[in-house]
N, C-alpha and C positions, 0 to 999 in steps of 0.2 A: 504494500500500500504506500501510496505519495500523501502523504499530509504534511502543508505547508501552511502556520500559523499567519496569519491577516497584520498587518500593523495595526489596522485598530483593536485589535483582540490582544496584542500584548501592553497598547495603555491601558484597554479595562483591566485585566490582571495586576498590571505594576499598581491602578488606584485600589484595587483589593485588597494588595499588599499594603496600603499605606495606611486603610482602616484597620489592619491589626488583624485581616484575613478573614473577614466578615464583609458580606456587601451594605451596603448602607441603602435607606430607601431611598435617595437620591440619584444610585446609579443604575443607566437607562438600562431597560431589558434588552440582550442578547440578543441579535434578529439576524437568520438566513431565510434567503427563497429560492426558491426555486421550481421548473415546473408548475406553475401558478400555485405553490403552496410556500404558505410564511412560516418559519416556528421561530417562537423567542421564548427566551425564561427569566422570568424575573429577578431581582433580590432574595426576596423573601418563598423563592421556589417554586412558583406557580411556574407552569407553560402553556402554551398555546399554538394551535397549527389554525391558519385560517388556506382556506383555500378558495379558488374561482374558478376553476373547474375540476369537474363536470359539472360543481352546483356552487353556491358561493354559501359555507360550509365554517363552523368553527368547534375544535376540538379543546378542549379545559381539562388542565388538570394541575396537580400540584406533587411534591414529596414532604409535604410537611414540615421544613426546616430551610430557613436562611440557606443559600450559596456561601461556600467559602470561596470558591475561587470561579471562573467561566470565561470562555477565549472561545473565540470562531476561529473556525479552518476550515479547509477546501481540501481535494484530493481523489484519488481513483480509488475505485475497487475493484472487482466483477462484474457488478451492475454496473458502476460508469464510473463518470466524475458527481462532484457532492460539494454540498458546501456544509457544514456541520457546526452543534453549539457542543462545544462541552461544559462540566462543571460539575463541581465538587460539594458535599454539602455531610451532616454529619448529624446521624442518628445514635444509635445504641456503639456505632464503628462509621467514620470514616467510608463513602461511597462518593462512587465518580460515577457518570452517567451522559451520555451523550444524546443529540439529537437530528442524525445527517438523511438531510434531503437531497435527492438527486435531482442533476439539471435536463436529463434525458428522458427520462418516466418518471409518471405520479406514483412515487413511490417515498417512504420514511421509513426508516429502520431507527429502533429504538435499542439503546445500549447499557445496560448496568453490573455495576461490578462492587463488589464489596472489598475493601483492600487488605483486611485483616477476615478470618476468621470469623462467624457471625450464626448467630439463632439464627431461623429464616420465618423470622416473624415482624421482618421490617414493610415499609408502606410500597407495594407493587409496583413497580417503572414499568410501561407508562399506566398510568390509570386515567382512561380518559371521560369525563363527561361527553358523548356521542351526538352528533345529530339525531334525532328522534324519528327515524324514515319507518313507513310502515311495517315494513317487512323483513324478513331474516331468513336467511336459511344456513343449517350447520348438519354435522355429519356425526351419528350416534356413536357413542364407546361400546358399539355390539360387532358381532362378527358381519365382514363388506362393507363394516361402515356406513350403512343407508343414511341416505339425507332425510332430511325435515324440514317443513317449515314451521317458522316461528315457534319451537320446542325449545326448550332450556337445550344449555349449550354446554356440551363434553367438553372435560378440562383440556384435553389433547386436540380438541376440532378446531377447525377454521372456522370464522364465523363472518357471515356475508349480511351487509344491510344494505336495502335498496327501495325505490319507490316505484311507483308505477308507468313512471316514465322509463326506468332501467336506470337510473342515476345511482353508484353504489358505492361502499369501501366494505373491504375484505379485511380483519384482520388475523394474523395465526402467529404463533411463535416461527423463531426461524433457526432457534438451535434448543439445545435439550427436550425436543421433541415428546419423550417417553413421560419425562416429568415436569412438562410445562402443565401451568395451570392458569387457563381462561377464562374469567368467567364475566357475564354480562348481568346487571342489576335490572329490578324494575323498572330504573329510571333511566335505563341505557347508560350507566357507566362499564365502560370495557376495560376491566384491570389483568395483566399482565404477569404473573410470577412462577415460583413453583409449588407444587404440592405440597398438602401439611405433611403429608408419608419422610420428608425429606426434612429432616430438626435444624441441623447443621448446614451451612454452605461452606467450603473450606476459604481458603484467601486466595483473594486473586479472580473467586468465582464469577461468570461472566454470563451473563441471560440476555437474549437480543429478541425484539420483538417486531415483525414488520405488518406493515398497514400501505395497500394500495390501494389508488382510486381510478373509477373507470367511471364511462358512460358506456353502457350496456354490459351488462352481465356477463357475459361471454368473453367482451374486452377487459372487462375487471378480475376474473382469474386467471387470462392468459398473464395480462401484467404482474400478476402477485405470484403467479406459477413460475414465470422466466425471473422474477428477483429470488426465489427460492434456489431455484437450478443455479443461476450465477452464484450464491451465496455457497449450494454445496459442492459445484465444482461438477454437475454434469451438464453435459448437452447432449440437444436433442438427437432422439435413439432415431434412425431410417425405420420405413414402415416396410423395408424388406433386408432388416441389418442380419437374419440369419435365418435359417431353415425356417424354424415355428411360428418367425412372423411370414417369411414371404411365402410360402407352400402350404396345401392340405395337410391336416395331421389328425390322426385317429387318438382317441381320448377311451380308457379305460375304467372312468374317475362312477363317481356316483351317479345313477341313471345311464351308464351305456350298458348296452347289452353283457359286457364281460368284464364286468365291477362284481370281484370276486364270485366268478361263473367262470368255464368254459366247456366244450367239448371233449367227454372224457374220452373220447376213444381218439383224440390229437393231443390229449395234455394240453395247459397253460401256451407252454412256451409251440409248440406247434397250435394251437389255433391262430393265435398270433401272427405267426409265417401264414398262416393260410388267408388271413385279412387281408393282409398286404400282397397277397398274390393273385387274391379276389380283384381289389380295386384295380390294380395295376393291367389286369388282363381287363377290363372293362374301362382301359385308356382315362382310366382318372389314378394317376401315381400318388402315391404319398408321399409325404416328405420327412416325416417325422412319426414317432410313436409314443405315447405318455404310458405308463406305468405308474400307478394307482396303489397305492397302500395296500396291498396285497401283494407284492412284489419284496418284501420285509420280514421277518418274524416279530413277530409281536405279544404283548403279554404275561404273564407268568407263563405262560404256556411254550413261548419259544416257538410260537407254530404262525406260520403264514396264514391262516384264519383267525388266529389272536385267541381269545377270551369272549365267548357268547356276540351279542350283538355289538357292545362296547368295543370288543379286540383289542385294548388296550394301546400303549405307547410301543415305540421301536424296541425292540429285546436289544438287538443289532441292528447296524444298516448295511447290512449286505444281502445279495441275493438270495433269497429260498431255498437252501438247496433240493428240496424235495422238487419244486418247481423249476429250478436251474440246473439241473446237477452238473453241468459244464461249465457253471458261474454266467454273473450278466455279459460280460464281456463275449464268451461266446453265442450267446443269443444273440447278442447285436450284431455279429456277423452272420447268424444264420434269419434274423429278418431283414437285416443290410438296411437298418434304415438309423438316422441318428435318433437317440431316446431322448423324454423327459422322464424323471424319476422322481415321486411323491416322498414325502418328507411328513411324520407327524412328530409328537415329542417324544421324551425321552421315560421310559416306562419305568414306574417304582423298582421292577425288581432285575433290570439290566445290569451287563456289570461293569456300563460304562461310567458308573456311580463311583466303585473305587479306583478307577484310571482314569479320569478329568475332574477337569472345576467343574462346576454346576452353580445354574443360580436360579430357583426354583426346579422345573421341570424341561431344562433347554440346557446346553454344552456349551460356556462360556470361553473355554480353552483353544487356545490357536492350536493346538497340537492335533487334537479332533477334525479341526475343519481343516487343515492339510492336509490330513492321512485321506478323509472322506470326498474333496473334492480331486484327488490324485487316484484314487480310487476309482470314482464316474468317470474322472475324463479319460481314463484308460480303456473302460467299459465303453467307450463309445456316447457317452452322455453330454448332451450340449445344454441343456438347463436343469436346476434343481429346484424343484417349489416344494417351498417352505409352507405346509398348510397348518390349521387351526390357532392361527399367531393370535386370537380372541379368545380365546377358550383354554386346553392344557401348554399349549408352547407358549409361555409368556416365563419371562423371566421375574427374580425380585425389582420392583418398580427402585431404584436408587441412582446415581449420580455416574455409577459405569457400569454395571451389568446390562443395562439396555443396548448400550452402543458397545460392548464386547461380544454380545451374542448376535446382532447383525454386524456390528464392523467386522468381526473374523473370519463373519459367513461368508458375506460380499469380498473381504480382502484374498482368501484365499480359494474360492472359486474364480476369481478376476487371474489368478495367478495360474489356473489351470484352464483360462477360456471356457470357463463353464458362466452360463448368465444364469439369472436367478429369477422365479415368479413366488409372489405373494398371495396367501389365499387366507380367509378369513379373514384379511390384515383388517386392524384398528386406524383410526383417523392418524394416532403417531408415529405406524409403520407407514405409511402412503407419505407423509409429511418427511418420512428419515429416509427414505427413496430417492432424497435430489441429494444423498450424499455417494452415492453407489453407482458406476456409469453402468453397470451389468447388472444391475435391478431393470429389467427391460420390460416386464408384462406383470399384470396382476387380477384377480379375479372380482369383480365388481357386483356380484349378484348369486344369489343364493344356487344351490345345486341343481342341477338338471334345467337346462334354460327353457323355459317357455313363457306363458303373455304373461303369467304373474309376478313374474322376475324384469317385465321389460323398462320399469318404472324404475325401477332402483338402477337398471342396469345404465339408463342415459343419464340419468342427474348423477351418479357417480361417477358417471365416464368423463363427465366435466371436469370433477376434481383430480382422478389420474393421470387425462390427457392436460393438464396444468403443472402438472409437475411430473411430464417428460415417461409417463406409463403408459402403455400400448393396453387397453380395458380387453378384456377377456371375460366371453358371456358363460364360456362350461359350456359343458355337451350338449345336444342336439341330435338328432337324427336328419339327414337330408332328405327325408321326404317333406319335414317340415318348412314350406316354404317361406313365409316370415321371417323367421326366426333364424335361416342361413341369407336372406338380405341382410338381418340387422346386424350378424355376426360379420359377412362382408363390408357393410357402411362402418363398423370398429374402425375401421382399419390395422387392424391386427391379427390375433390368430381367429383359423377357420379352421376349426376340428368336428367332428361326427362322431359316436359310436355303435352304427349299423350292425345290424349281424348283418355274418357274409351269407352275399348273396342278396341283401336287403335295400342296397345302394339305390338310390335315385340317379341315374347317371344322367338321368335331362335338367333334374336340380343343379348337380355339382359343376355340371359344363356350363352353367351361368355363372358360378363363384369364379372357376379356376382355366386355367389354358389345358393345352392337353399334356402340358409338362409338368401341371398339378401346378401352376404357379398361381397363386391368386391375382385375381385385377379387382383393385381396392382403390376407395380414396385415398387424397393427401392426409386428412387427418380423421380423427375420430366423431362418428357421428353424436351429436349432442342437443337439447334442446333449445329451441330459438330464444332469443330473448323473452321475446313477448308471451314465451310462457312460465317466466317464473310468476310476474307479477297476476297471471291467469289464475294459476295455480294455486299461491299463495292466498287468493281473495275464493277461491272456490276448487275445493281439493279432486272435484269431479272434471273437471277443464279439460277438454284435450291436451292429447299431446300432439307436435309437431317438432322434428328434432331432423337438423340439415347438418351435409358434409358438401367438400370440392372435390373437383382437380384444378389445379395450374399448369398453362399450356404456355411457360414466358406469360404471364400478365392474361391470357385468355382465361376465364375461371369459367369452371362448370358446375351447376350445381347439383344435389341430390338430397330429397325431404323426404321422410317416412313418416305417415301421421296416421292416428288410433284415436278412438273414439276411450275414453278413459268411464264412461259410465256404462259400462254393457250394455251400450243401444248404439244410435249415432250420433253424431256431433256433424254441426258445420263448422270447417276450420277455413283462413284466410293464410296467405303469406305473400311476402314481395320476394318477386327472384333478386331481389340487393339481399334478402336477407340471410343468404348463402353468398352474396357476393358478386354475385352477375350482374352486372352494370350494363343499361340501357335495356331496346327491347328486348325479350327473351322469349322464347319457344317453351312451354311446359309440358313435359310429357308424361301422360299417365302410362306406366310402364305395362302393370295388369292390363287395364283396357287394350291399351294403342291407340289412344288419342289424346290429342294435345290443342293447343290452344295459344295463343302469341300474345302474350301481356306487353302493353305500353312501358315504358321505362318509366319509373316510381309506381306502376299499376298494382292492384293484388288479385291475385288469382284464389277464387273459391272453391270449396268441393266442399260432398258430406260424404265423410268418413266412416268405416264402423270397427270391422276387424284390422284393419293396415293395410293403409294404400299409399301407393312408393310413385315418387317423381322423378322426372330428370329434365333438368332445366339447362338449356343449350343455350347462347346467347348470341343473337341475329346478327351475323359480320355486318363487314363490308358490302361483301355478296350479298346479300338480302336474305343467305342462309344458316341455318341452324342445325349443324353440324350434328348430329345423335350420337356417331361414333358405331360399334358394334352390336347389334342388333340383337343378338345371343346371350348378351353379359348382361348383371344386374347394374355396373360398374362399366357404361360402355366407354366409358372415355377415359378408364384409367391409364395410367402410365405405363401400364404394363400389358397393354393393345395397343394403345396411340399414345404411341412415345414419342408424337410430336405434330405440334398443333397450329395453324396461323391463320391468319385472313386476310388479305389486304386487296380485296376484291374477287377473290380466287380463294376458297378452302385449299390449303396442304396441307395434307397428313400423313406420316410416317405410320403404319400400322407394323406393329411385330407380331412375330408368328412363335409358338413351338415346332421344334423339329418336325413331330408329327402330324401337325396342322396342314390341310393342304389349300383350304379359304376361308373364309371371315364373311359377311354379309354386312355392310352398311349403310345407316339409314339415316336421314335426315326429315326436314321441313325443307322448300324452297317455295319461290312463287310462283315458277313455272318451272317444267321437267328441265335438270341441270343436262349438263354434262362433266362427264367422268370419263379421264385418260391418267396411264400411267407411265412412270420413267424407270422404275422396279418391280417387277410382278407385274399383272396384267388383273384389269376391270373388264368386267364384263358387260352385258347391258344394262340400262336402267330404266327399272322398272318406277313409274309415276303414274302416282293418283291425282288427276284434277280436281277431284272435290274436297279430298281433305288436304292437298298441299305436300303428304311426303312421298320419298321416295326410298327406293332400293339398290342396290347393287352389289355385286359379289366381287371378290378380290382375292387375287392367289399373290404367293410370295415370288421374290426372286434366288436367286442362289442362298446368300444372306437371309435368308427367315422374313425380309421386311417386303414389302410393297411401302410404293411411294408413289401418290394421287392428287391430283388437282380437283377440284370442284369448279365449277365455275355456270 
């Protein structure tokens, strides 16, 4: 960090110094700005942030005691450049405390430290008196974390206020995650510290608290989510950075078919091979395999069925051998595919108890997660998910067993290229995730995905996909139409667990290519603004939750919306609301018909079970480009890997090896024409009445076709 003191900041200090190291009520309060937000702090301890946008806004509060000392500075961090107050002041001990706003985002990071040794029963930094905005939403201390609205707020949650224009600030801790403690009064005071579990803070000890402001919802946790990630030193993961986000993958877990089941006359480990040889001959490849807590012994019992329905914790975490007897490592060569491997806690009667630390029911010991992720990564294992982090895998809540039992886990799978998913996680494992660049996925919704989980699954995928998590909905089966859209609009993993032979192959060949690669959005699908404050005011409101693509600057969009009271609903949206700027094309995907909204226009429909959009946006040409006609995702990046208009549609379409054509469709205003400089177009096919059309396209040597529209 660059922090360079102000010349005005060392005459306040040297007049500090002259009062005998007390401010005097005469000297003026502290003031930086920044980002249209002011903070100053007075003499006698009080501070204040006023702000002008997104709303003109004032935050109060105080530490109960005179300043001893306080100096402005400026300087970089992560998140940027800053301009900052400091100052000193003195309760029970001696505490410093800062207050730096940055000049690039509406963002305040809040800082305090106690410099000796100290109860932790002093007055919270920051404790704010809040703007009084309607509405709140926060994320529960139960397993996935589910949101709420306007619910009392988990010590460990983020806590989001907003009105119904979408005007908002988010505030959450931004380190000590485990044992921060949040809490919001009835009169909207938002105070800042840590749990009473925690008597002591040692010296030195150091709690930072950030608060971002947005206009619109969606803009206000992206901002609060990217100060987080800069703070813990990750950046953003690719939404095809390895196998199990960019490929199909079969899921073993709770609700698939072979969640501790199989084929006894193939064994475990041969049905397995046989899944995989299923799909593959049925030109949908896998990419990946998950492995399900049944792949472990467990219990007093030492048996890969564990203990009755409970089954208890890991005995060991090694393969079965009644289920492996050639170890996992050889499985993974005889299903040739790369694994994930399920994870629970550590069981009362393992006897990993007398060879590591322990802190509660979890393995604090770096020596564990070496041996164990040297282990997977030998066995062919590319992720490790960490499950029930809400329930038995939690550690003693204290000042390092939190961050020994994820920092070891993370540091020494990071050291074997194994990444890591989260499942059950709590609001303060999702929040300690922007410390970990190979914490990559995490599970957002309860077991076995279907409608009654889709609610938790988009308002939580906002707070994952904020702090740099690819959301992951759980199993599914691919005949479920729905429910592998909304897992393809994730943008992250697309897993199934069919019995063989049970596949949808007319399903999966909309999610995935024929190399099994998924064509996914840029980011994760989530709900529109305009439905928190919907929501918030009537908890029956539809949903309506949109994703892109990015074509250089051309945006496409993509809405999925449900009727949230078991009937219908009429829902509205503007193609801006996804980002598509000017007129746009909306395409009902189910139907096959669409309709050309005006640039700021909204498009209506009534909704009931989930009806999916795609929203093109009207070039130059006067066309609206659809993309591939086949995919749910027809314009992702991973079919048209490259997009323009400048009176003329071009578009680079990719192919799998095994692909031999693509179909593409649009809107135009009269039958286009289609020629190619790679691969060859065919005829096209145009309807006069409803304005689109068709055409088929093969590749050239290179997998791609390359096409004008015009």
């Amino acid at each position: 960090m660059n922090k360079l003191t102000l010349p005005v900041a060392a005459l306040l200090v040297a007049g500090l110094a002259c009062t005998g190291g007390t401010a005097s009520a005469q000297t003026p309060p502290a003031k930086v700005a920044a980002s249209g937000i002011t903070a100053s702090v007075a003499a006698d301890g009080s501070y204040q942030l006023h702000t002008t946008q997104p709303a003109a806004w004032t935050f109060t509060g105080g530490v109960g005691h005179p300043v001893t000392s306080q100096s402005n500075a400026s300087g970089s961090d992560a998140v940027g450049p800053y301009q900052e107050i400091d100052f000193a002041y003195t309760d029970s001990v001696r505490r410093t405390a800062s207050i730096r706003v940055y000049q690039n985002t509406p963002v305040v990071l809040f800082s305090a430290t106690n410099t000796t040794s100290a109860a932790n029963t002093g007055t919270p930094f920051p404790s704010l008196a809040a703007p009084a905005l309607p509405y709140h939403e926060s994320f529960q201390d139960a397993a996935w974390s589910p949101y709420q609205f306007n619910g009392s707020v988990a010590h460990d949650s983020p806590l989001l206020t907003f009105d119904a224009q979408n005007h908002g600030y988010l505030i959450s801790a931004a380190d000590n995650f485990a044992v921060a403690n949040l809490t919001r009064s009835s009169s909207n005071t938002v105070a800042a510290g840590i749990i009473s579990g925690v008597s002591t803070l040692p010296a030195n000890f150091t709690h930072r608290t950030v608060l971002a402001l947005g206009d619109g919802v969606n803009n206000t946790y992206g901002t609060w989510g990217s100060a987080l990630m800069a703070l813990g030193g990750k950046h953003t993961i690719a939404n095809d950075a390895n196998a199990t986000l960019n490929k199909l993958g079969y899921w073993t877990d709770n609700g698939a078919t072979y969640y501790y089941n199989y084929d006894t006359s193939k064994g475990y480990a041969g049905t397995l091979t046989a899944v995989a040889q299923d799909f593959a001959s049925r030109g949908i490849p896998l990419g990946y395999m998950q492995l399900d807590s049944w792949w472990y012994p467990k219990g007093s019992s030492n048996s890969w069925q564990g203990n009755g329905t409970n089954r208890g914790g890991e005995y060991t975490y090694r393969a079965a051998p009644d289920l492996f007897p050639g170890g996992l490592a050889a499985f993974q060569k005889q299903v040739n595919l790369p694994l994930i491997t399920h994870a629970r806690w550590i069981d009362p009667s393992s006897p990993y108890h007398g060879q590591y630390s322990m802190s509660g029911s979890v393995i604090t010991d770096p020596n564990f997660w070496n041996s164990t992720m040297s282990y997977l990564a030998n066995s062919g294992v590319v992720t490790y998910e960490q499950d029930w982090l809400s329930a038995d895998a939690q550690p003693h809540y204290n000042l390092s067993d939190p961050n020994a039992f994820l920092g070891n886990m993370a540091h020494s799978a990071a050291a074997d290229n194994v990444t890591l998913q989260y499942c059950m996680a709590l609001p303060w494992n999702n929040l300690q995730s922007t410390q970990y660049q190979n914490l990559q996925t995490t599970r957002v919704s309860l077991d076995r995905f279907d409608r009654s989980k889709w609610d938790t699954f988009l308002f939580d995928s906002r707070m994952a996909g904020a702090l740099g998590e690819w959301p992951w909905t759980d199993v599914f089966m691919s005949t479920e139409t729905n429910n592998l859209v909304l897992s393809t609009l994730s943008g992250g993993m697309v897993g199934v667990g069919d019995a063989i032979g049970k596949e949808s192959v007319s399903n999966l060949a909309k999610t995935v290519r024929g190399d099994g690669v998924i064509v996914k959005p840029d980011v994760s699908l989530v709900p529109l603004d305009s439905v928190y404050p919907a929501v918030a005011q009537n908890s029956s409101a539809p949903m309506v939750a949109g994703t892109y693509t990015d074509h250089n600057g051309l945006r496409d969009g993509y809405v999925f919306a449900y009727a949230r009271n078991n009937g219908s609903q009429a829902v509205g949206f503007s193609p801006s609301n996804v980002g598509v700027a000017g007129d746009a094309y909306v395409y009902n995907y189910f139907t096959g018909t669409g309709k050309i909204v005006p640039a700021g226009g909204t498009f209506t429909d009534t909704v009931n079970s989930g009806s999916y959009y795609v929203i093109a946006p009207v070039g130059q040409s006067g066309i609206a480009f659809l993309g591939d006609a086949g995919k749910f995702v027809s314009l992702g990046g991973k079919r048209i890997s490259q997009l323009s208009d400048n009176g003329t549609v071009h578009a680079t379409v990719a192919f799998a090896s095994s692909e031999k054509s693509v179909t593409l469709h649009g809107y135009a205003p009269s039958a286009p024409q289609v020629t190619a400089t790679d691969g060859s177009a065919g005829t096209v096919s145009y309807n006069a009445s409803t304005h689109l059309f068709t055409v088929s396209v093969t590749p050239g040597g290179d997998h791609n076709a390359v096409i004008a529209v015009s």
